[in-house]
VEXFILO-144034 format. One line per 10 residues: number of its first residue (from 1); for each residue z, y, x of C-alpha. Coordinates in steps of 0.001 Angstrom, whole numbers, plus 524288, in hexadecimal, padded with zeros to 5 digits. Layout:
N
NUM = Z,Y,X | ...
END
This chain:
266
1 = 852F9,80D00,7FA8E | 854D6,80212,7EFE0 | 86045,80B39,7EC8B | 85939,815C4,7E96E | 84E9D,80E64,7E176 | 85A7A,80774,7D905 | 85E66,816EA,7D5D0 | 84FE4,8196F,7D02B | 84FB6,80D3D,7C8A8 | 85C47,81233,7C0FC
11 = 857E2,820DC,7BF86 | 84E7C,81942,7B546 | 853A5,81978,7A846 | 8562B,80D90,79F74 | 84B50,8131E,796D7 | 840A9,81267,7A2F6 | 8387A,80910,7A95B | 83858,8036A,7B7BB | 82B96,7FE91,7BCFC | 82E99,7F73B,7C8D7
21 = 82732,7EE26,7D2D0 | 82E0D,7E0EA,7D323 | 8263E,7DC71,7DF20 | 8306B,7E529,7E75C | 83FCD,7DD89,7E814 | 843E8,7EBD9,7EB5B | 83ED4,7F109,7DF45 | 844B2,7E5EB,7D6A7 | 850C2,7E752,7DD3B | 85234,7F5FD,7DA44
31 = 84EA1,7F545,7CBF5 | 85990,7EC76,7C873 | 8626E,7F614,7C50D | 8581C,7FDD7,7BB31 | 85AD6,80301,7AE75 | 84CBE,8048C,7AA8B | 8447E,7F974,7A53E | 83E7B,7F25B,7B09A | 82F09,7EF05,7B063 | 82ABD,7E74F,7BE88
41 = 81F01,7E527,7C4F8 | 8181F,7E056,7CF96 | 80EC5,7D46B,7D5DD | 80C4F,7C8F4,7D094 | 8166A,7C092,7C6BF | 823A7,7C712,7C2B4 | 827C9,7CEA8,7B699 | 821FB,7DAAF,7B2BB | 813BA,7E02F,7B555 | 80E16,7D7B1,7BE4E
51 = 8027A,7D801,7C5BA | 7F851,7D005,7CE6A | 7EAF8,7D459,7D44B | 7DFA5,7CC60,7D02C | 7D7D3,7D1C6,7D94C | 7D703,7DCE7,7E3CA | 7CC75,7E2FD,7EC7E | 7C3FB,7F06F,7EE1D | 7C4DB,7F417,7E071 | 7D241,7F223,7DF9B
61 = 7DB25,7E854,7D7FB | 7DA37,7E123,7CA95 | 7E97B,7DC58,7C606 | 7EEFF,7D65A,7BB59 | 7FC88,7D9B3,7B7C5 | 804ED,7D30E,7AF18 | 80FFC,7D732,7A6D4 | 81CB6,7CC6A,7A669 | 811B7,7C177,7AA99 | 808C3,7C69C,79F84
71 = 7FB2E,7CB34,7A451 | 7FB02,7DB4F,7A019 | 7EDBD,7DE16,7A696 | 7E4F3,7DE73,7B201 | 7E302,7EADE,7B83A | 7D9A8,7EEB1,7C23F | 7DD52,7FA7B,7CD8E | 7D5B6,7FF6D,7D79C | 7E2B8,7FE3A,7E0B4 | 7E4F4,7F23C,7E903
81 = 7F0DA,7ED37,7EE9F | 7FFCB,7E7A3,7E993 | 806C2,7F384,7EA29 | 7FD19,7FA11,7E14C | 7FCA2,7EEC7,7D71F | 80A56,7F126,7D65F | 80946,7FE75,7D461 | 7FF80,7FC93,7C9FD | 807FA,7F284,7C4AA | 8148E,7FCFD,7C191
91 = 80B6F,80651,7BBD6 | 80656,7FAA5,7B1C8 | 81461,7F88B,7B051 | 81725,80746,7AD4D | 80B12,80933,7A4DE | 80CFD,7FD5F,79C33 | 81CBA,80262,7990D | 81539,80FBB,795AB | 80CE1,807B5,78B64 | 80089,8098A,7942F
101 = 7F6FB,7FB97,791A0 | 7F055,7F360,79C76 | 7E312,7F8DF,798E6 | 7E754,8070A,799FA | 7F01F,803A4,7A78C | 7E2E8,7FC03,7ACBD | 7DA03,807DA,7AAA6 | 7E320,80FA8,7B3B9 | 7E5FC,8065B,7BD87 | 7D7BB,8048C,7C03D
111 = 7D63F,81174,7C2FE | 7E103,8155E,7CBEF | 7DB88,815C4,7D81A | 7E8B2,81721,7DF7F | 7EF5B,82273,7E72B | 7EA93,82A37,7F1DB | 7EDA6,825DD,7FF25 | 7EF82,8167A,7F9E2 | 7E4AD,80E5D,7FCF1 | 7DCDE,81AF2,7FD75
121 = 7CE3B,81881,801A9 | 7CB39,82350,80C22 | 7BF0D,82006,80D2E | 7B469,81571,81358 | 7ACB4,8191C,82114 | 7A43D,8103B,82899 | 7A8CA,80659,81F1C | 7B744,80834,82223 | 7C059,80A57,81601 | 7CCA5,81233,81A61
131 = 7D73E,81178,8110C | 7E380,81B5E,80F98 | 7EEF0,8171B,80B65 | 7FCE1,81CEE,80A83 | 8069E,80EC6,8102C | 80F29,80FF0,819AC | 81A59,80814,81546 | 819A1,7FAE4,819C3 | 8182C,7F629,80B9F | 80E4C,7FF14,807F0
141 = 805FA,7FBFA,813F0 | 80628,7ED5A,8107A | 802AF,7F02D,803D5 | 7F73F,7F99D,8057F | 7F1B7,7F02C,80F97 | 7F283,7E665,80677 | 7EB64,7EFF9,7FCDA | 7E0DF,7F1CF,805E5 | 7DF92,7E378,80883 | 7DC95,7DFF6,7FB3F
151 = 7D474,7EBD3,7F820 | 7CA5F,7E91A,804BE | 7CB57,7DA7D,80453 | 7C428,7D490,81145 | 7C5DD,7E1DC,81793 | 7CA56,7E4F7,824A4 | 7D89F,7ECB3,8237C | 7DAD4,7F78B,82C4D | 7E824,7FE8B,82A27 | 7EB04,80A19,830CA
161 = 7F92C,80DA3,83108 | 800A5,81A24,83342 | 80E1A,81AE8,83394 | 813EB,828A7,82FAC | 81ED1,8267A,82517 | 82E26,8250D,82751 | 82A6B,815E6,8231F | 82276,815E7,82DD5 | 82956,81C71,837DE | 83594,8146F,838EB
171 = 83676,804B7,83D6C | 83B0A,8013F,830D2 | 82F82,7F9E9,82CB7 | 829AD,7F78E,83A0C | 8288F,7E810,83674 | 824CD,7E8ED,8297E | 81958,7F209,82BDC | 81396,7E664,8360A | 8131F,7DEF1,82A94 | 809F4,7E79E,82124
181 = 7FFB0,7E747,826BF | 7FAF3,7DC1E,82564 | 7EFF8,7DF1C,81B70 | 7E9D4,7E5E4,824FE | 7DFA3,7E153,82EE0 | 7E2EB,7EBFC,83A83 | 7EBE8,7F538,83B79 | 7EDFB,80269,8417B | 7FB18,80993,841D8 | 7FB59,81745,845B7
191 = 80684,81DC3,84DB7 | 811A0,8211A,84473 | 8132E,82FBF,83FCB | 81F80,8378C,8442F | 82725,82C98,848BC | 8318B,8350B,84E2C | 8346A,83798,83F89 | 83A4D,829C4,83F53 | 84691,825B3,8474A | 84649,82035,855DC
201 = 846D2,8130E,85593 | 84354,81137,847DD | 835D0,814E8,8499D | 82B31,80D54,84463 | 8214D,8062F,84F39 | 81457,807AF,84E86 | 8111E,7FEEF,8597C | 81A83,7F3E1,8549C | 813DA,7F39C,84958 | 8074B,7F42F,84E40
211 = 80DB8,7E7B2,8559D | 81315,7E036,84BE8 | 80508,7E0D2,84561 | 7FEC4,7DA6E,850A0 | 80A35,7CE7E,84F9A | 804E7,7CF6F,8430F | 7F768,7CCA6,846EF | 7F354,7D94D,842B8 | 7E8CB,7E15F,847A7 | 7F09F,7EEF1,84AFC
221 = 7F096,7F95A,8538C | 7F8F2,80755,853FC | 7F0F3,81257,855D9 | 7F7CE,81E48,85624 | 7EF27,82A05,852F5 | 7E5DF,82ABB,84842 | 7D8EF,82E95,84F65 | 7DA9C,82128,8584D | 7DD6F,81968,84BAD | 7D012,81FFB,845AE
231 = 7C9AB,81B35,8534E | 7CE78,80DFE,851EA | 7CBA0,80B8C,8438B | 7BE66,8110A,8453B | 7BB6F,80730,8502E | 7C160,7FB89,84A3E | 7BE13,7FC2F,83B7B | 7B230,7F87E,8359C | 7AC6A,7F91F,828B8 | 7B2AD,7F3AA,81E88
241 = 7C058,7F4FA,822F5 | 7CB39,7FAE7,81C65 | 7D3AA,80575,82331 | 7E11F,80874,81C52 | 7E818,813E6,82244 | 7F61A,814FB,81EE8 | 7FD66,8215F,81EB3 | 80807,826F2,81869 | 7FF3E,8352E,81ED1 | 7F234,839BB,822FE
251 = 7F2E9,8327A,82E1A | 7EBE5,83D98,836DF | 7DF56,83B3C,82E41 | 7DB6E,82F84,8332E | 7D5C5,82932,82493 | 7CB5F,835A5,8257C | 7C774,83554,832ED | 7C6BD,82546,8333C | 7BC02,825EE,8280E | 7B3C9,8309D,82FA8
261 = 7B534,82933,83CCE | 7AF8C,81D40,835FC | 7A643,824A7,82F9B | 7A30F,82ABC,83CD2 | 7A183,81C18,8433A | 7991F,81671,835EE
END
C-alpha cells in the first residue's frame, strides 16, 4: 500500500504542492521521495499549519491554527472531532498557497456543516438523538466516537455497530476494533453482512469482539437482526442519550424506524 502512495507522491510535478498530515509516520514516510514542495499539518506543535481546539461542544469547535509556530487565526466550525480539525487544517493549508486570507477561509469554515452520512443528525424522539455516521474502519470508529464525545459532553454514548465491508468481514483487525470503542458508553454490534464473502478462517468475530469489550469493561452485547436491536435500544435508552449507528449501508432501516419507535413509546 505505502508503495502505491510513494507512486502518487511522484506523479506530482516539481512545480506542485503536497499538503500532507504529519500526525500519520506512514504519510511522512511516503512523502520523502516527493518532487513537489511539501506543506505539513496536523495537531498540536510541529512545522507547518498547526492546530489546537480551544474549545468543543454542541455548536461545534473553536481552533486556533498556527503557521511555523506563528498564530494565523482562530476559526470556528460547526464539526467536532480530530480527524475533522485535520481536515480543516489541509484545506487552510491549500487555501492560504492559493492566496485565500484567514478572514475569507474563517467565513467558510463556519459554515460547512460537514458531509452527509458523517456525524449526520437523524433526528431527536422521546429525547433520544440518533446519529448516522459512515465508520467502519477501526480508525474511523475511534475517531467518530471521539467526535461524538466531545460534541454531547456528559452524554450517555450508545454505538450501534454493523459490520458489512471487506474491513469488516475478515479477522484482520479483530483486536484493534476491541479497542475503539472506548468512547462509547454501550455498545451493540450487529451480525456481520455476507460473511461468506470473506475467507474461512479469516473471518471476522462478532462474538469475540463483543468479548473482548466486556474484558474491557465495556457494556456490549451482539444482536443480530435489526428489529431486536430497535427493541433493545428502545427499552434501554432514555432521554438524553446519544445513539451513533455505524454503517458503511442502510443497515435494513433501522435509523428511521428507531426514531418512530421512540416516538411511539414518548
Amino acid at each position: 500500500m505505502k508503495e502505491a502512495f510513494r507512486r502518487l507522491v511522484a506523479l506530482v510535478p516539481p512545480d506542485g504542492l503536497l499538503v500532507y498530515c504529519a500526525d500519520d509516520p506512514n504519510v511522512r514516510e511516503v512523502v520523502q521521495g516527493a518532487r513537489a514542495a511539501l506543506v505539513p499539518y496536523g495537531c498540536g506543535r510541529g512545522e507547518g499549519f498547526r492546530g489546537e481546539v480551544r474549545v468543543a461542544g454542541a455548536d461545534g469547535m473553536e481552533f486556533e491554527v498556527s503557521r511555523d509556530g506563528v498564530l494565523f487565526g482562530v476559526f470556528r466550525s460547526p464539526l467536532t472531532g480530530q480527524h475533522n480539525l485535520r481536515n480543516m487544517l489541509g484545506v487552510i493549508a491549500v487555501a492560504h498557497h492559493r492566496g485565500i486570507g484567514a478572514a475569507a477561509i474563517g467565513e467558510g469554515l463556519k459554515t460547512f456543516a460537514g458531509m452527509k452520512r458523517r456525524q449526520d443528525v437523524r433526528g431527536v424522539a422521546a429525547g433520544v438523538t440518533v446519529v448516522d455516521d459512515f465508520a467502519h474502519h477501526p480508525t474511523a470508529v475511534r475517531a467518530t466516537l471521539a467526535a461524538t464525545r466531545d460534541r454531547y459532553p456528559g452524554r450517555r454514548i450508545w454505538a450501534v455497530f454493523e459490520p458489512r465491508t471487506n474491513t469488516t468481514r475478515r479477522s484482520v483487525f479483530q483486536e484493534e476494533y476491541a479497542r475503539s470503542f472506548d468512547d462509547a458508553g454501550h455498545i451493540v454490534v450487529a451480525a456481520v453482512d455476507h460473511p461468506e464473502r470473506a475467507p474461512e478462517g479469516g473471518r471476522f468475530s462478532v462474538e469475540q469482539l463483543v468479548a473482548d469489550l466486556r474484558m474491557r469493561g465495556k457494556d456490549a452485547d451482539y444482536i443480530p437482526a435489526v428489529p431486536d436491536i430497535i427493541s433493545h435500544l428502545v427499552r434501554e435508552t432514555r432521554r438524553d442519550d446519544v445513539v451513533l449507528v455505524m454503517s458503511n449501508g442502510a443497515f435494513g432501516g433501522l435509523h428511521d424506524q428507531l426514531l418512530a419507535a421512540l416516538a411511539a413509546r414518548g
